[in-house]
Predicted model as a PDB file, atoms N, CA, C, CB and O in Angstrom, pLDDT in the B-factor column:
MODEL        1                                                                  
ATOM      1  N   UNK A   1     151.682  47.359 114.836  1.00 39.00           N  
ATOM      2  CA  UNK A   1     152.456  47.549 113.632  1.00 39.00           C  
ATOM      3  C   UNK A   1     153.395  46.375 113.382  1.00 39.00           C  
ATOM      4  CB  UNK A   1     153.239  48.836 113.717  1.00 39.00           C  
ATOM      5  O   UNK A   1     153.644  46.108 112.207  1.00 39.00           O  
ATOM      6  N   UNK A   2     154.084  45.460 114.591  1.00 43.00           N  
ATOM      7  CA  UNK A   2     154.728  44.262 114.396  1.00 43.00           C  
ATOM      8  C   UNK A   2     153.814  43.375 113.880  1.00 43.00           C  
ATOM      9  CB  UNK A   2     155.328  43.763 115.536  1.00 43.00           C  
ATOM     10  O   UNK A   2     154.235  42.218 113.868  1.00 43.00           O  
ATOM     11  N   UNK A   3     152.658  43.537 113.433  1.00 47.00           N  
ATOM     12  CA  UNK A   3     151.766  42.057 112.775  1.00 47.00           C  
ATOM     13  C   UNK A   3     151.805  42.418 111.572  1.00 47.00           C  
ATOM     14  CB  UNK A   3     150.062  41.662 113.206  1.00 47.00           C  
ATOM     15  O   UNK A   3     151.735  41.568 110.684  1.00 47.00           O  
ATOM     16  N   UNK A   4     151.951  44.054 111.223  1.00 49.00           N  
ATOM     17  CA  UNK A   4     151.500  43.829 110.140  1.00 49.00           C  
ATOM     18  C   UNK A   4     152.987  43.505 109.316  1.00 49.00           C  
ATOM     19  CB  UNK A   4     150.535  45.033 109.690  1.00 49.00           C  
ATOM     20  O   UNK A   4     152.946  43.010 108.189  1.00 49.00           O  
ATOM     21  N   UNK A   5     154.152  43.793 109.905  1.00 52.00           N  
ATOM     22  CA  UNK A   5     155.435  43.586 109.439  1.00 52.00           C  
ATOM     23  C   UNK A   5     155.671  41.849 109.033  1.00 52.00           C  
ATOM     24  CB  UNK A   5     156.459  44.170 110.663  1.00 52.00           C  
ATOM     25  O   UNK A   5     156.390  41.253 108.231  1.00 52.00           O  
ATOM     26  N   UNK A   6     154.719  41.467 109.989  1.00 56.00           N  
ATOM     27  CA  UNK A   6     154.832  39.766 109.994  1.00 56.00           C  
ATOM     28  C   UNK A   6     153.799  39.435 108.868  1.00 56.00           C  
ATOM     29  CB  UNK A   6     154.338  38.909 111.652  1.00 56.00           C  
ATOM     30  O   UNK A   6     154.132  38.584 108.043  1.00 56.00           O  
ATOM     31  N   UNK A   7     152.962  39.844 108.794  1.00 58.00           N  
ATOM     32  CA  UNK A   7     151.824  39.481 108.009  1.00 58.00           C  
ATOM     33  C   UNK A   7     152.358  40.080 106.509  1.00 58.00           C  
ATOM     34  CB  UNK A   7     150.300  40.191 108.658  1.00 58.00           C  
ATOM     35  O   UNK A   7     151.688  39.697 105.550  1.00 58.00           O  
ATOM     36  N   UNK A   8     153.590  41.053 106.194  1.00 76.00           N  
ATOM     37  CA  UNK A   8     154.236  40.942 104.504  1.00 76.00           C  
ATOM     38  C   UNK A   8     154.843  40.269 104.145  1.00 76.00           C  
ATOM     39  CB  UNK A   8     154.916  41.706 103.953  1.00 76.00           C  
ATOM     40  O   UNK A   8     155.091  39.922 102.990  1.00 76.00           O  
ATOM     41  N   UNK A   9     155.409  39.770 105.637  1.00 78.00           N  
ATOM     42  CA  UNK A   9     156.777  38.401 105.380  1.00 78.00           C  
ATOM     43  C   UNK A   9     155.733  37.500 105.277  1.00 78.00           C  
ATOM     44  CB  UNK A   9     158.170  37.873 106.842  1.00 78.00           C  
ATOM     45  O   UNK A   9     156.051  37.180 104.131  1.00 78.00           O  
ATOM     46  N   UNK A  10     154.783  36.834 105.486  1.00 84.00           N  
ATOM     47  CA  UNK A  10     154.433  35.687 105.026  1.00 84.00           C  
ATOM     48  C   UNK A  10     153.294  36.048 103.887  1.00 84.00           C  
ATOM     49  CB  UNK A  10     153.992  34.768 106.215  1.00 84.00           C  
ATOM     50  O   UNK A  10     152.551  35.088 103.682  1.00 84.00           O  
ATOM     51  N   UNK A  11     153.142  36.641 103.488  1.00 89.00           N  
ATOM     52  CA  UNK A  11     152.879  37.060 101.580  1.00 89.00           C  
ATOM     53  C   UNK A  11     154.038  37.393 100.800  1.00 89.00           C  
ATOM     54  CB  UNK A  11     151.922  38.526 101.251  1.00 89.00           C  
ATOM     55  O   UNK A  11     153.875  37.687  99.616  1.00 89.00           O  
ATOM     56  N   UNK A  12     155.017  37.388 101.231  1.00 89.00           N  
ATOM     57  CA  UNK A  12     156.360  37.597 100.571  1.00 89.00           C  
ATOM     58  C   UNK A  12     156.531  35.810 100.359  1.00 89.00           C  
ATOM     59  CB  UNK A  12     157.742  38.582 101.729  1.00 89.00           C  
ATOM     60  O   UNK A  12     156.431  35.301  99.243  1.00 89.00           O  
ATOM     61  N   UNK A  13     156.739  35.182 101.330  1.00 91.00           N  
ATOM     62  CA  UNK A  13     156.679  33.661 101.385  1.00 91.00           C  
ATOM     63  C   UNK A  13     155.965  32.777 100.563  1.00 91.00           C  
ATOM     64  CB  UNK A  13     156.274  33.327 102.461  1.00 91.00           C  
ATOM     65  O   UNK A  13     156.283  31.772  99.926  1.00 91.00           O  
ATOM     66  N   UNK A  14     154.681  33.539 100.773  1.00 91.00           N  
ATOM     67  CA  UNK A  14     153.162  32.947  99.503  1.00 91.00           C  
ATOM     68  C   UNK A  14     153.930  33.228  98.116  1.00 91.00           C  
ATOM     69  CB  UNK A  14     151.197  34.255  99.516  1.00 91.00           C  
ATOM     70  O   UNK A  14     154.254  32.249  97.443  1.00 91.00           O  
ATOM     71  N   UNK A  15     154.276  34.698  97.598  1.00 92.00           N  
ATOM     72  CA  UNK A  15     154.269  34.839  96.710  1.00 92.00           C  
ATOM     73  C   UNK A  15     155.917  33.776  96.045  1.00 92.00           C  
ATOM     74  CB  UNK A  15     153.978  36.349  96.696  1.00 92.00           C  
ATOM     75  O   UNK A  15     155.765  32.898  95.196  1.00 92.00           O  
ATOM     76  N   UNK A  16     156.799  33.988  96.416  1.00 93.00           N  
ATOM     77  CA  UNK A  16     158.192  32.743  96.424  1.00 93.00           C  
ATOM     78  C   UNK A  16     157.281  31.509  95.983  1.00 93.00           C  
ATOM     79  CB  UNK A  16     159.149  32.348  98.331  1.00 93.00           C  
ATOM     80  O   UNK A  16     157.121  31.041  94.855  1.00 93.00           O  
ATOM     81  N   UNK A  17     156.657  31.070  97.368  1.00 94.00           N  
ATOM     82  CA  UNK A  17     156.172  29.767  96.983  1.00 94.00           C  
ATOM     83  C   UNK A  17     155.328  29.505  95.601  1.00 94.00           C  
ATOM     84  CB  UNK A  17     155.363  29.369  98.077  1.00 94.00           C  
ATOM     85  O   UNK A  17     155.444  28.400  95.072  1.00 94.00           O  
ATOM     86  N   UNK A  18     154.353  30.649  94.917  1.00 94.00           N  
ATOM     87  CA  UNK A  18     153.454  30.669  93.805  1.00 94.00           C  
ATOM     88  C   UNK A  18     154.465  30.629  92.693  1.00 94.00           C  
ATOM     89  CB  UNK A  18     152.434  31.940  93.765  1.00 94.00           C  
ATOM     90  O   UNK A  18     154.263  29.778  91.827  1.00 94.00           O  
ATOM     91  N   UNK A  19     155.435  31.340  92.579  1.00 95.00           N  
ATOM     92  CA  UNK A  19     156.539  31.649  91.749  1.00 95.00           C  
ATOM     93  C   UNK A  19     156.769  30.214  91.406  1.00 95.00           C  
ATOM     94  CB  UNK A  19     157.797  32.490  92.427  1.00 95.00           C  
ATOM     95  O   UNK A  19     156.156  29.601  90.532  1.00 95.00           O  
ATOM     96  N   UNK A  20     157.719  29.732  92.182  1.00 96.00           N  
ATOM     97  CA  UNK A  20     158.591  28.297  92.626  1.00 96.00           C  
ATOM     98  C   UNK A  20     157.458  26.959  91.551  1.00 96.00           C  
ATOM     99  CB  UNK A  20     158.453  27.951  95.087  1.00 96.00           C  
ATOM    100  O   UNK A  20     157.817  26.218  90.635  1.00 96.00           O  
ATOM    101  N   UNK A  21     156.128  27.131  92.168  1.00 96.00           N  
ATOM    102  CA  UNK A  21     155.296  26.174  91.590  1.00 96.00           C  
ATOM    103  C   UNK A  21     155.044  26.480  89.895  1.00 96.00           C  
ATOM    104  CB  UNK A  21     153.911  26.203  92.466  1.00 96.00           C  
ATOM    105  O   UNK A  21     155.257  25.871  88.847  1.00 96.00           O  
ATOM    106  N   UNK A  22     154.644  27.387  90.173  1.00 96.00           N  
ATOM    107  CA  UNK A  22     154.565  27.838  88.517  1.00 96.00           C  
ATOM    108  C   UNK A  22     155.492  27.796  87.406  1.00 96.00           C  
ATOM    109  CB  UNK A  22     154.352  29.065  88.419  1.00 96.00           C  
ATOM    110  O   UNK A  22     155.195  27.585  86.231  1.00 96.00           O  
ATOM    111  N   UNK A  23     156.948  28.073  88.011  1.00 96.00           N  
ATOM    112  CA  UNK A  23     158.135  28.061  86.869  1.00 96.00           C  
ATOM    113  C   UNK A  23     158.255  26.599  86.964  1.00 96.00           C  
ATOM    114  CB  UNK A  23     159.718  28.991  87.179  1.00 96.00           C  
ATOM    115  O   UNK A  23     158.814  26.279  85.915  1.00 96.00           O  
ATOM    116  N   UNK A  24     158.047  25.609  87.610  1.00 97.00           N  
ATOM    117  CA  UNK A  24     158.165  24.283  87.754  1.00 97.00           C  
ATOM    118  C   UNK A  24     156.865  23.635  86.333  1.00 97.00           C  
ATOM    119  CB  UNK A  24     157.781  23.891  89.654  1.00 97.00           C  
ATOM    120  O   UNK A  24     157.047  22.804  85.443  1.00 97.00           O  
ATOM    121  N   UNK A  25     155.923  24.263  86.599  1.00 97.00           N  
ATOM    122  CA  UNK A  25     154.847  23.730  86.003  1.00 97.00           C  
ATOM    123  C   UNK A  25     155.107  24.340  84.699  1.00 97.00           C  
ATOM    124  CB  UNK A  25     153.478  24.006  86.671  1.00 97.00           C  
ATOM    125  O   UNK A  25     155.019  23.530  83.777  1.00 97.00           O  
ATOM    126  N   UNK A  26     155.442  25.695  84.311  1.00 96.00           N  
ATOM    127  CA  UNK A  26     155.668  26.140  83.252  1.00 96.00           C  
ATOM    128  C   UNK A  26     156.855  25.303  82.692  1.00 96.00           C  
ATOM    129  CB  UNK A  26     155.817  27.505  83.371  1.00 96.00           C  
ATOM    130  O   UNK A  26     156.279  24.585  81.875  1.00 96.00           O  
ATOM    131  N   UNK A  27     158.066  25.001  82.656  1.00 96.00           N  
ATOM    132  CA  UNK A  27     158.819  24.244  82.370  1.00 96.00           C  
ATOM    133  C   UNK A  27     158.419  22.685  81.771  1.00 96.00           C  
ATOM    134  CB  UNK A  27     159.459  24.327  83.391  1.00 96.00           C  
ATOM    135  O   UNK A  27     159.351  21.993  81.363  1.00 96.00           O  
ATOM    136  N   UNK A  28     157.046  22.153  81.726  1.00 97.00           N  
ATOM    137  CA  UNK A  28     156.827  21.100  81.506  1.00 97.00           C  
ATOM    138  C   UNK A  28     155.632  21.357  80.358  1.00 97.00           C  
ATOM    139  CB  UNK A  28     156.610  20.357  82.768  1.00 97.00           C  
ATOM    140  O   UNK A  28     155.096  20.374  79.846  1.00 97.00           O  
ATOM    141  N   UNK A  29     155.238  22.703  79.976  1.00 97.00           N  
ATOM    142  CA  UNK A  29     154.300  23.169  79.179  1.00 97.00           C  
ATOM    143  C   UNK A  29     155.106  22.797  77.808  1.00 97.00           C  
ATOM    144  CB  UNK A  29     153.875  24.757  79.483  1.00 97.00           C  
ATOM    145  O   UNK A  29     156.326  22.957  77.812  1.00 97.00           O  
ATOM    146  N   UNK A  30     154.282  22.171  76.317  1.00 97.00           N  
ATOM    147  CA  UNK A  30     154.933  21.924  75.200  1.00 97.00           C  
ATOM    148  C   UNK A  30     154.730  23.322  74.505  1.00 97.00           C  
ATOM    149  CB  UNK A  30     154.403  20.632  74.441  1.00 97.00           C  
ATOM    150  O   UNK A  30     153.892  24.154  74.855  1.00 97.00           O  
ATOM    151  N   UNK A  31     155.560  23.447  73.540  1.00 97.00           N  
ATOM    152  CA  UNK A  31     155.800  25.020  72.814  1.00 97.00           C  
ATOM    153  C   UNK A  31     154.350  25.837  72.242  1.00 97.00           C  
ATOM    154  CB  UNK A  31     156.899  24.777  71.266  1.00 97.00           C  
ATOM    155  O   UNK A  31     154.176  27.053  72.162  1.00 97.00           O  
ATOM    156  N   UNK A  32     153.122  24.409  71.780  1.00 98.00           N  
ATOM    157  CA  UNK A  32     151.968  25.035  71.259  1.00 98.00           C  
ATOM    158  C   UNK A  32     151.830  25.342  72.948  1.00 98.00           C  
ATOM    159  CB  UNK A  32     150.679  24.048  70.207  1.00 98.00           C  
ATOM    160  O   UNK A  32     151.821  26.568  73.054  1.00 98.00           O  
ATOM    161  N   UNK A  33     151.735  24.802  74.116  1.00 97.00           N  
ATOM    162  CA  UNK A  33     150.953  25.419  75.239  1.00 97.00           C  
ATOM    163  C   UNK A  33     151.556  26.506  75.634  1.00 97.00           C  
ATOM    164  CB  UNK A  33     150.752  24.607  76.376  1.00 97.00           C  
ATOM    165  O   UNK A  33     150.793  27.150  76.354  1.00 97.00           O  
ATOM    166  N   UNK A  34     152.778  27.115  75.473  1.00 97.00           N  
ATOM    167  CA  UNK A  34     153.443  27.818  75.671  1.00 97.00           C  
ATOM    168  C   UNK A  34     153.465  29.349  75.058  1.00 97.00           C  
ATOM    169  CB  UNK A  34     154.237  27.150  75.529  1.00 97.00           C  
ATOM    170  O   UNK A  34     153.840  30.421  75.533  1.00 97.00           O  
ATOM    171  N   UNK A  35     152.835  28.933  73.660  1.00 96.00           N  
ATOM    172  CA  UNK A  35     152.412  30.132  73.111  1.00 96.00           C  
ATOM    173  C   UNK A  35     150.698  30.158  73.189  1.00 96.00           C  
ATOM    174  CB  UNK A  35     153.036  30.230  71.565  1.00 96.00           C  
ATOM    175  O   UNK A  35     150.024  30.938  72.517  1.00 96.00           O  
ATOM    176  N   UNK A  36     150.249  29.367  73.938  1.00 97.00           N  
ATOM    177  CA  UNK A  36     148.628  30.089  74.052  1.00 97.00           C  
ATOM    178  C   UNK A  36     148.960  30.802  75.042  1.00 97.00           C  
ATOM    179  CB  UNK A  36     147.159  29.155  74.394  1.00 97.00           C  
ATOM    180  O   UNK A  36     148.600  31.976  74.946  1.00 97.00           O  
ATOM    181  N   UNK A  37     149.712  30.428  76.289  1.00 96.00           N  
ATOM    182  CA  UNK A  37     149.982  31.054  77.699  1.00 96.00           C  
ATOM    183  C   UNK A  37     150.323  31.971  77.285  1.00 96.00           C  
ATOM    184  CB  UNK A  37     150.855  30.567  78.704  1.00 96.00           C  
ATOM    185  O   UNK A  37     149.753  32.918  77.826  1.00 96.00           O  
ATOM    186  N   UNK A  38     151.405  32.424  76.123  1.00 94.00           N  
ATOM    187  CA  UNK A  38     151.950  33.593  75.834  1.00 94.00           C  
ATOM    188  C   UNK A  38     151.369  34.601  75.639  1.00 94.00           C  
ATOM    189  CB  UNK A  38     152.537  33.553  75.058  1.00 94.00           C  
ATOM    190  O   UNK A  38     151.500  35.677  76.221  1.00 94.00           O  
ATOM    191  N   UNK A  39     150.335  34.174  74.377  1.00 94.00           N  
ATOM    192  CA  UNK A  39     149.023  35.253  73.813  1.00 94.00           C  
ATOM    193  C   UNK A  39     148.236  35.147  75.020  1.00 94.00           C  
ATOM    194  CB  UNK A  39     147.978  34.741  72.263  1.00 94.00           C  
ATOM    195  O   UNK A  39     148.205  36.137  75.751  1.00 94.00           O  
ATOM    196  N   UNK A  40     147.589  34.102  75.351  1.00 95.00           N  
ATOM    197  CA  UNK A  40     147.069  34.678  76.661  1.00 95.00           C  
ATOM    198  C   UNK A  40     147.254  35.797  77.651  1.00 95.00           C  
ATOM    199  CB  UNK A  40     147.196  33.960  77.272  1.00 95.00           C  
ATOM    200  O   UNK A  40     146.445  36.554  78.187  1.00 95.00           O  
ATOM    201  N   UNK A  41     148.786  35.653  77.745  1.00 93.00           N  
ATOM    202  CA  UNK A  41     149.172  36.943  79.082  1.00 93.00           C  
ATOM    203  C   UNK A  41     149.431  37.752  78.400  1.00 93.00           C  
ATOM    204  CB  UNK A  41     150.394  36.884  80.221  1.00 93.00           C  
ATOM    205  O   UNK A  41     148.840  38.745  78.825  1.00 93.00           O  
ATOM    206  N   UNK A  42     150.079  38.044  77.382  1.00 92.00           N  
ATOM    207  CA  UNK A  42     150.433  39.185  76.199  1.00 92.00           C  
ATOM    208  C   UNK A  42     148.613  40.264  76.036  1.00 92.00           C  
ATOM    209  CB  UNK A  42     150.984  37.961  74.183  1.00 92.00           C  
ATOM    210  O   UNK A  42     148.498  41.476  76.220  1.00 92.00           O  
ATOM    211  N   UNK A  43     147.598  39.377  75.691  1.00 93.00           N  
ATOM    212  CA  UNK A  43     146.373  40.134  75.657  1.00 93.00           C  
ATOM    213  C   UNK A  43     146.016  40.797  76.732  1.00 93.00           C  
ATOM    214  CB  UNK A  43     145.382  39.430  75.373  1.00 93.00           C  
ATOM    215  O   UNK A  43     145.739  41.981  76.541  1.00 93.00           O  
ATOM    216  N   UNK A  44     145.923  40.319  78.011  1.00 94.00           N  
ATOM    217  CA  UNK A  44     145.786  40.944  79.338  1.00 94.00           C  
ATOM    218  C   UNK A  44     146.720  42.163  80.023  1.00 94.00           C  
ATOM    219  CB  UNK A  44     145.896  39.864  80.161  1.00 94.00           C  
ATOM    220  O   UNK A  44     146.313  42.946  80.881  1.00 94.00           O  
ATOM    221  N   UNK A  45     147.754  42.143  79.576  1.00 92.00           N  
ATOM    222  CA  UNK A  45     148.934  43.182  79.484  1.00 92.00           C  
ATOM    223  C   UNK A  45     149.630  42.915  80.543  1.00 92.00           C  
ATOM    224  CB  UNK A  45     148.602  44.682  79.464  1.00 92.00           C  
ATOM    225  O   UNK A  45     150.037  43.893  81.170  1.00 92.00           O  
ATOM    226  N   UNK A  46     150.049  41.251  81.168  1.00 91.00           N  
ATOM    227  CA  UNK A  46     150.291  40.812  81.644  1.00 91.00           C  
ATOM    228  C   UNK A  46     151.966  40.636  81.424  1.00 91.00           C  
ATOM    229  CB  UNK A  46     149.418  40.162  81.630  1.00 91.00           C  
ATOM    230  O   UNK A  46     152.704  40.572  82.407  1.00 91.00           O  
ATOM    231  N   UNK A  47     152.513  40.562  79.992  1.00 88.00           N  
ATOM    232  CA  UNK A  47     153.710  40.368  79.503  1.00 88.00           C  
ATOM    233  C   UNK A  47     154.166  42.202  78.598  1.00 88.00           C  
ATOM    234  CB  UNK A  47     153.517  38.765  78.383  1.00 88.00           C  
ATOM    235  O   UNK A  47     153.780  42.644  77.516  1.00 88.00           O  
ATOM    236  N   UNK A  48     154.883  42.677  79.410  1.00 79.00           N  
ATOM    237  CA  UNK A  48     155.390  43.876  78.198  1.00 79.00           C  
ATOM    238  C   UNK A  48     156.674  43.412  78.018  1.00 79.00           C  
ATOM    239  CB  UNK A  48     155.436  45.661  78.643  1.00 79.00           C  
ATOM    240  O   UNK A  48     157.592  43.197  78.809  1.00 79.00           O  
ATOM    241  N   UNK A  49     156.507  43.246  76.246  1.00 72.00           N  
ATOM    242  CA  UNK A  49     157.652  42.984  75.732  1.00 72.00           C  
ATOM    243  C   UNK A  49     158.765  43.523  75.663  1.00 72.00           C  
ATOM    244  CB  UNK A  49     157.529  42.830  74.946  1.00 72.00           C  
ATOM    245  O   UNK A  49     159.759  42.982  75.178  1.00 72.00           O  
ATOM    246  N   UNK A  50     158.705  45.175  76.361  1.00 66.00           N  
ATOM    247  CA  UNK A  50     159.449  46.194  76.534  1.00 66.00           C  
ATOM    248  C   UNK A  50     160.513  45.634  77.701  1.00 66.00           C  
ATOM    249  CB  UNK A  50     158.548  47.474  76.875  1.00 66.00           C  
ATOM    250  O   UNK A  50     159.863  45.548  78.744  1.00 66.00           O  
ATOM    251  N   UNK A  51     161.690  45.284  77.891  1.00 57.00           N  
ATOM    252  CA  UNK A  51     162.144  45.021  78.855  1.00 57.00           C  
ATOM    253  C   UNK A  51     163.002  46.789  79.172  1.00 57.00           C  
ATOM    254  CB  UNK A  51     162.980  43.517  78.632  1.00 57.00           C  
ATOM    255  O   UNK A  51     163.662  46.981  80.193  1.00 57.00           O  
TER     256      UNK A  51                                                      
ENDMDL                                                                          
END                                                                             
C-alpha cells in the first residue's frame, strides 16, 4: 500500500509539471489561436462556462 501512496505523489508531480508547461505555452498563443483552443475545448465539454 506504501507504493501505491508513492506512485499518486509522482502523478500528482506529472500532472504540476503538464500544468506548468501548458500555461507557459498557452501564454504565447495569439487571440485567433486562443479562440480555436477555446471552441475547441468548449465543444468537448472540456471548458464549463459555469464557474
Amino acid at each position: 500500500m506504501a507504493y501505491t501512496g508513492r506512485f499518486g505523489q509522482l502523478d500528482d508531480y506529472r500532472r504540476d509539471e503538464l500544468i506548468r508547461i501548458i500555461e507557459h505555452s498557452v501564454e504565447k498563443l495569439t487571440l485567433q489561436e486562443l479562440e480555436a483552443l477555446y471552441y475547441d475545448m468548449s465543444t468537448k465539454n472540456y471548458i464549463n462556462d459555469e464557474y
